[in-house]
C-alpha positions in Angstrom: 17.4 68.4 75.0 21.0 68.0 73.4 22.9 64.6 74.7 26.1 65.5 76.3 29.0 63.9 76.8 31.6 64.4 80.7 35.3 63.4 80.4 38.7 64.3 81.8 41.0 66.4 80.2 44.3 67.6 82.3 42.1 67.1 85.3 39.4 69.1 84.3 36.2 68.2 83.8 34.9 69.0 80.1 31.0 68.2 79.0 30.6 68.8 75.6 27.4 67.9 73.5 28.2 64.5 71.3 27.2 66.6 68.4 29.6 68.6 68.4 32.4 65.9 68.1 33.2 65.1 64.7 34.8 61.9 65.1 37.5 60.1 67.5 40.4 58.7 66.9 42.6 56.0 68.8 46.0 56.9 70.0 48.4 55.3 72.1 46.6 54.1 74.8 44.0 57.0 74.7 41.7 58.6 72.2 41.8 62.0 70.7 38.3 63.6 70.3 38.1 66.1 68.2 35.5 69.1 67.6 35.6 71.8 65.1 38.2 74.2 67.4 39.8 71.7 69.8 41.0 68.2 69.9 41.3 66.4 73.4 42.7 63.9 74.7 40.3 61.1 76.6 41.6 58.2 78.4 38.9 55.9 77.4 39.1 52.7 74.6 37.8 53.0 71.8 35.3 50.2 72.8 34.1 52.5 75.3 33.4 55.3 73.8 32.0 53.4 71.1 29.1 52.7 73.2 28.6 56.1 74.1 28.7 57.6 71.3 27.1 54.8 68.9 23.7 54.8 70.8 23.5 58.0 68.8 22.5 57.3 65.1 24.5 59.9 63.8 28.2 58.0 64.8 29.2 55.3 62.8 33.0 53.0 64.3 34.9 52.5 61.3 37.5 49.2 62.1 39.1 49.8 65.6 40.5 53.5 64.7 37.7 56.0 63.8 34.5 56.9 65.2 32.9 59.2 62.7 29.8 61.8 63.1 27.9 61.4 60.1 26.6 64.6 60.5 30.2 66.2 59.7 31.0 64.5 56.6 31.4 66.8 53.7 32.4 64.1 51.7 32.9 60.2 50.4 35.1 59.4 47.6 36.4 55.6 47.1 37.7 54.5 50.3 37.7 58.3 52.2 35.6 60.1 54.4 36.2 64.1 53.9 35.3 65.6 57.1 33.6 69.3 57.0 37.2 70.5 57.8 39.0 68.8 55.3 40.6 66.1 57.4 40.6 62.8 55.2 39.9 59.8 56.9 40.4 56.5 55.2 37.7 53.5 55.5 39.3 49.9 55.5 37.9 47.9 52.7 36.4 45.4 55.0 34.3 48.2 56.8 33.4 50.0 53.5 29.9 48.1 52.4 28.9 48.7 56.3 30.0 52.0 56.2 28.0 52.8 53.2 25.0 50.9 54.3 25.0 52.6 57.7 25.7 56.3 55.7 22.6 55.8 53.8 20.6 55.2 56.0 21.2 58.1 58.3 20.4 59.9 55.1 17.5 58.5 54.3 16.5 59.5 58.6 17.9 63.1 57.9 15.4 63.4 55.4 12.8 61.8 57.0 13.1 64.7 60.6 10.6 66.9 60.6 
């Protein structure tokens, strides 16, 4: 069964499988989550959602701003994520040997599903 994650969103409750969420972003004193059609606002921290979403191998926290699906990366050139819909994200530098470690191997697990 798909994992699924519950939040608020103008006082409605949204469930949305945490596949579907390419990566989150900090803002203000919220985050934005955003999927291939919508973008949401979530009044979480980052450090919580972090731990929601990071108990699934397939996210990745990248510094304090991003957490990026791995599964939604179309791209990684230098020091930039491309997502699947062309949004750039930029790594820090002090995240980047991490980032790459933690990219390869849920490349190396992609291969490895049956």
């Amino acid at each position: 069964s798909q994992k699924t994650f519950s939040f608020l969103c103008k006082k409605q409750e949204i469930t949305l499988p945490i596949n579907s969420v390419h990566y989150i972003e900090t803002y203000k004193h919220s985050c934005l989550l955003h999927t291939a059609t919508q973008e949401y606002k979530v009044y979480k921290s980052m450090t919580e959602l972090s731990k929601t979403f990071t108990s699934d191998v397939n996210f990745y926290l990248c510094g304090r701003s991003y957490l990026i699906n791995f599964s939604h990366i179309s791209n990684i050139n230098e020091n930039q994520v491309v997502m699947n819909n062309n949004v750039v994200i930029y790594i820090p530098v002090r995240c980047k040997k991490n980032f790459l470690k933690a990219w390869n191997t849920f490349l190396i697990q992609r291969e490895l599903r049956p």
